[in-house]
N, C-alpha and C positions, 0 to 999 in steps of 0.2 A: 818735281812732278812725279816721278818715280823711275823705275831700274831702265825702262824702255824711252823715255822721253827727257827733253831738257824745254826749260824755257828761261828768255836773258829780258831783259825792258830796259830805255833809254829814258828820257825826256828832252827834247826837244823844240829849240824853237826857230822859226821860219818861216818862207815863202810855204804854204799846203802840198800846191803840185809839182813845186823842185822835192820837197824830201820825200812825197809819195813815188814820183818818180823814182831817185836815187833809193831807194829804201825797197822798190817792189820789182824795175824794167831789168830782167834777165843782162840786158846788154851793158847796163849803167852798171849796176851791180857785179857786174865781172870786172869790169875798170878797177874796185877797190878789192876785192877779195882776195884773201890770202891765199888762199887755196887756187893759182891761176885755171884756168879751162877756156875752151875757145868757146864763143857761146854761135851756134846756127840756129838764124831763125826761117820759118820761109817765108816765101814774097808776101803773104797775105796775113801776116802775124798781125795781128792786137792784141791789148790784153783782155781778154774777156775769157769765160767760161768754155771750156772746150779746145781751147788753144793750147798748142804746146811747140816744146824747142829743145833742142838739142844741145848738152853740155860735154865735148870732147876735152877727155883728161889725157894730161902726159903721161911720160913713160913710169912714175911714179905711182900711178892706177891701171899699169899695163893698158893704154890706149881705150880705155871705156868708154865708151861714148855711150850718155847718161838719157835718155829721154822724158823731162818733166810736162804733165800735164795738168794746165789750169781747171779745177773742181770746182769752186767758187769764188765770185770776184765781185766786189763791190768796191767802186773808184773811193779812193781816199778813206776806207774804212777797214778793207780785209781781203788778201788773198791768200786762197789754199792753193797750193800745188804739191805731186807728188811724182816721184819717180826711182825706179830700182837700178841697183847698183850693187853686185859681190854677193847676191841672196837677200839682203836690207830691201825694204822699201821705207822710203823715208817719205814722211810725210809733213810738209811744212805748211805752218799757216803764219804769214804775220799782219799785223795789225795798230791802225792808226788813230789814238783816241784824241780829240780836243781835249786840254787842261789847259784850264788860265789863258797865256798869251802863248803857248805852246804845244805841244802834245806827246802823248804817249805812246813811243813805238813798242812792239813787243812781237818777238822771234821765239816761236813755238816749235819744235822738232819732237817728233813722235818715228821710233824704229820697231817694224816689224818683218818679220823674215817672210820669203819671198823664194819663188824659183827664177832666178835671174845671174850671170854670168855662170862662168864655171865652178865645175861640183866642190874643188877644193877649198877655193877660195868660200865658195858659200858655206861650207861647216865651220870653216874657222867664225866667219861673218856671225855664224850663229850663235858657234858658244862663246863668243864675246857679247851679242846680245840676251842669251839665257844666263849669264854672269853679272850682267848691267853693266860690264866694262863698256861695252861699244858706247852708250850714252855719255857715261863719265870722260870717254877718251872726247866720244865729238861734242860735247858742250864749251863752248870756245870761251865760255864765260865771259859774253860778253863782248868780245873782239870784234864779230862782225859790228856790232853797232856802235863800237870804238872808231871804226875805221870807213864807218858809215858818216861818222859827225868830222872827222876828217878830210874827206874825200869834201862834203859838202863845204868847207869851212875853205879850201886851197881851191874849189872850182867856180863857188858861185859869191864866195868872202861873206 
C-alpha cells in the first residue's frame, strides 16, 4: 500500500456472525492477539459509530493506555477505528466480503503522526514513520488473521 500503511486479507469460511464477531469485538479480539493488552470497555459499549474503548498495554509499551474510537461501522461488512499511540495515529479499517461459500477478511492499517504520548518517544515514533520503517515493522504479515482463523477453529471447531 505504501511507506505509511500495510494491508494483510484471509479467506475464510464459517458461521457470518462468529467470524465478524471474532474478526471486529475489541474483547474477542484481545483473547488472540499477540500483542496482549487489557482491553476496557464501558457499561454502554456496542459496536457502532461513535463508540470507543480503551486498550491498556504492559510494561513493554510503558503502561499506554490506548484509546480507540469507532468512525464507521457497518455490521458484517466494515469497521473503521482509530486511536494514538507514541505520536502514531493509527488508523484501522477491516472488512468482510461474501466469496463463494466464504469470505473475504481484510486488515487495513494506515500510520500518521500525531501529538500523543511523550515528546521522545513521539520523534523517534516519527522518524520511523518518515523512513516507512514503522509500517514495515507493524505489518505482521498476516499474523493477525493467522491467529484469527485459529483462535476460531480451537473455540467454535
Amino acid at each position: 500500500m505504501g511507506y505509511a500503511s500495510f494491508s494483510n486479507w484471509r479467506r475464510m469460511e464459517g458461521d457470518r456472525q462468529t467470524i465478524w464477531n471474532a474478526f471486529t469485538h475489541p474483547v474477542e479480539c484481545g483473547a488472540y492477539e499477540e500483542h496482549k493488552t487489557e482491553t476496557v470497555l464501558p457499561p454502554d459499549f456496542e459496536m457502532a459509530a461513535g463508540q470507543s474503548w480503551d486498550s491498556k498495554h504492559g510494561e513493554e509499551c510503558d503502561f499506554d493506555i490506548v484509546r480507540w474510537s469507532i468512525t464507521k461501522y457497518v455490521p458484517h461488512e466494515l469497521i473503521a477505528y482509530s486511536g494514538k499511540q507514541r505520536g502514531i495515529r493509527q488508523d484501522v479499517t477491516l472488512t468482510m466480503e461474501p466469496e463463494g461459500n466464504g469470505y473475504v477478511l481484510t486488515e487495513s492499517i494506515r500510520f500518521r503522526p500525531a501529538f500523543a504520548g511523550r515528546i521522545g518517544s513521539q520523534l523517534v515514533s516519527w522518524l520511523l514513520l518518515a523512513s516507512g520503517l514503522l509500517a514495515k515493522v507493524g505489518d505482521d504479515k498476516g499474523e493477525f488473521l493467522d491467529l484469527l482463523e485459529e483462535h476460531l477453529e480451537q473455540t467454535y471447531g
